[in-house]
C-alpha positions in Angstrom: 0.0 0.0 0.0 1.1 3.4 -1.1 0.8 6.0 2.1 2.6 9.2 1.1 0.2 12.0 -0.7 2.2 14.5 -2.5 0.9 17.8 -4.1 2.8 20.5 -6.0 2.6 23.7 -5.5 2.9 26.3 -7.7 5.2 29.3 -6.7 4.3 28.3 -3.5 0.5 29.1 -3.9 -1.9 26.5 -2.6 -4.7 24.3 -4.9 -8.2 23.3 -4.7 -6.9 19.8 -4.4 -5.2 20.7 -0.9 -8.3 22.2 0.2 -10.2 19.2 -0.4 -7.4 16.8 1.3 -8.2 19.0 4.4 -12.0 18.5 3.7 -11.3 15.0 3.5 -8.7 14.4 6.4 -6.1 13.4 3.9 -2.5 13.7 5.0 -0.3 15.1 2.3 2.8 16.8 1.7 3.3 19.8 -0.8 6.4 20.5 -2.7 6.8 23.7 -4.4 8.0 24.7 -8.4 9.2 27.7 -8.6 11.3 27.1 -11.9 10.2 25.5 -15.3 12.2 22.0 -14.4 10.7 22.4 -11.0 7.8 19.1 -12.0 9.9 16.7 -13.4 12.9 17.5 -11.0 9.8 16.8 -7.9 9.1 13.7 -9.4 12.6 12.6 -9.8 13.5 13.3 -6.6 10.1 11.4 -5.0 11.8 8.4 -7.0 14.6 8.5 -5.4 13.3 8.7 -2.0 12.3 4.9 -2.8 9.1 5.6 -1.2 5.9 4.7 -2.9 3.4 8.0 -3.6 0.2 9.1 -5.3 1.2 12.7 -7.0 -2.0 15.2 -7.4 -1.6 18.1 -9.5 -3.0 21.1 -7.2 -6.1 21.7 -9.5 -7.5 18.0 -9.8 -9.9 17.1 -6.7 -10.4 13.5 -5.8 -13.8 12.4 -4.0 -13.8 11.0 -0.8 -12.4 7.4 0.0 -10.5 8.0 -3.9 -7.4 8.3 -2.7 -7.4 4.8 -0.1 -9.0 2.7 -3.1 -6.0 3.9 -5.3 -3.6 3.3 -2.5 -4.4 0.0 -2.0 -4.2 -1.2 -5.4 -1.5 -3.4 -6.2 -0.2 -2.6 -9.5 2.9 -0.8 -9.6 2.1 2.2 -11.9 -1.6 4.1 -11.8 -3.5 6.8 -12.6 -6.8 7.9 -12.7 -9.1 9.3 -15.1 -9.6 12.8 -14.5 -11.7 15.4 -17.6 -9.5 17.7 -20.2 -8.3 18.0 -23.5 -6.0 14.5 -23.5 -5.5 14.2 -20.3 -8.1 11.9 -19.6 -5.3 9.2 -18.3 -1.8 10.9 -17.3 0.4 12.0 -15.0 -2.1 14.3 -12.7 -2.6 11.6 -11.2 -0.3 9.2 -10.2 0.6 6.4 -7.9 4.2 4.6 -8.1 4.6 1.7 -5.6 7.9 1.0 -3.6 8.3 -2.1 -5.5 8.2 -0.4 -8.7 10.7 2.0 -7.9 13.2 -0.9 -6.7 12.2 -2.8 -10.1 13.6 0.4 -12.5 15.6 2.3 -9.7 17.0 4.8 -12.6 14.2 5.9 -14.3 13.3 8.9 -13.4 16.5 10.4 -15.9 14.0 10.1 -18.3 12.0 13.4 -17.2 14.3 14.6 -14.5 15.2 18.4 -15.9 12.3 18.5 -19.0 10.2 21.4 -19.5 7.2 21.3 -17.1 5.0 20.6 -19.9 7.1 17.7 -21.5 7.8 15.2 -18.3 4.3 13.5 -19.3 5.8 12.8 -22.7 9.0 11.7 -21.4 7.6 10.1 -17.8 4.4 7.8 -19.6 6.8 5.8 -22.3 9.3 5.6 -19.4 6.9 3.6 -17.6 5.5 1.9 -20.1 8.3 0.3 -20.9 8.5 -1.0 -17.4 5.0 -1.3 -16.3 1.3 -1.6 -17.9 -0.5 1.1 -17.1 -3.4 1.1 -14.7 -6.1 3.2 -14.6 -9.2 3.8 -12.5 -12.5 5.1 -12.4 -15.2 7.5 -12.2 -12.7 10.1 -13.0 -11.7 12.9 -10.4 -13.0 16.6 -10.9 -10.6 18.5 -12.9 -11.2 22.4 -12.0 -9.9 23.8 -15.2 -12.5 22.4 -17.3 -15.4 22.7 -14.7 
């Protein structure tokens, strides 16, 4: 079971998604990007910690008891459907177990220093070279295309 919750923050500012982890008595941790690198440099370094996680981008909101269902899951790589232009299954959400960190233990040079808005392009085949993807269902609420 994944237990770490980890949301970033632009320039520091917080989401609707941490607002809603209060609602919902989540624990989380928010890590701020302040540069254009910032996101896949984040995700890099959560891969190195060796810890499992479930990454929420700070403007996707997931409804109650979302979060424990996608924690328990076993498969190594997930994500869950969440509304926008094709971004119906990427990186906004995201869960990476422990064991599939110790499985591909370098592969977060794949994204690590991209462009904010190129790690999914570099992060997805990454993992699907390692891993099937995973996804789940209903999808989340995505407050940019409410």
């Amino acid at each position: 079971m994944v237990s770490k919750v980890v949301v970033p923050r632009i320039n520091g500012a917080a989401g609707p998604v941490e607002f809603a982890l209060q609602e919902q008595e989540v624990e989380y941790e928010w890590r701020s990007l302040d540069t254009n690198d910032a996101y896949g440099r984040m995700l890099a370094d959560l891969w190195r910690e060796g810890e499992g996680f479930i990454m929420l981008e700070h403007d996707i909101i997931p409804p109650p008891g979302a979060l424990i269902r996608l924690a328990m899951c076993s498969e190594p790589w997930c994500t869950h459907a969440y509304p926008g232009p094709q971004l119906f299954m990427s990186i906004g959400v995201t869960k990476i177990t422990a064991d599939a960190i110790r499985r591909a233990p370098h592969l977060y040079q794949a994204w690590e220093g991209q462009f904010w808005g190129a790690v999914d392009a570099h992060m997805i085949p990454a993992l699907h070279a390692h891993f099937p993807l995973h996804g789940h269902f209903p999808p989340f609420r995505h407050t940019r295309f409410e």
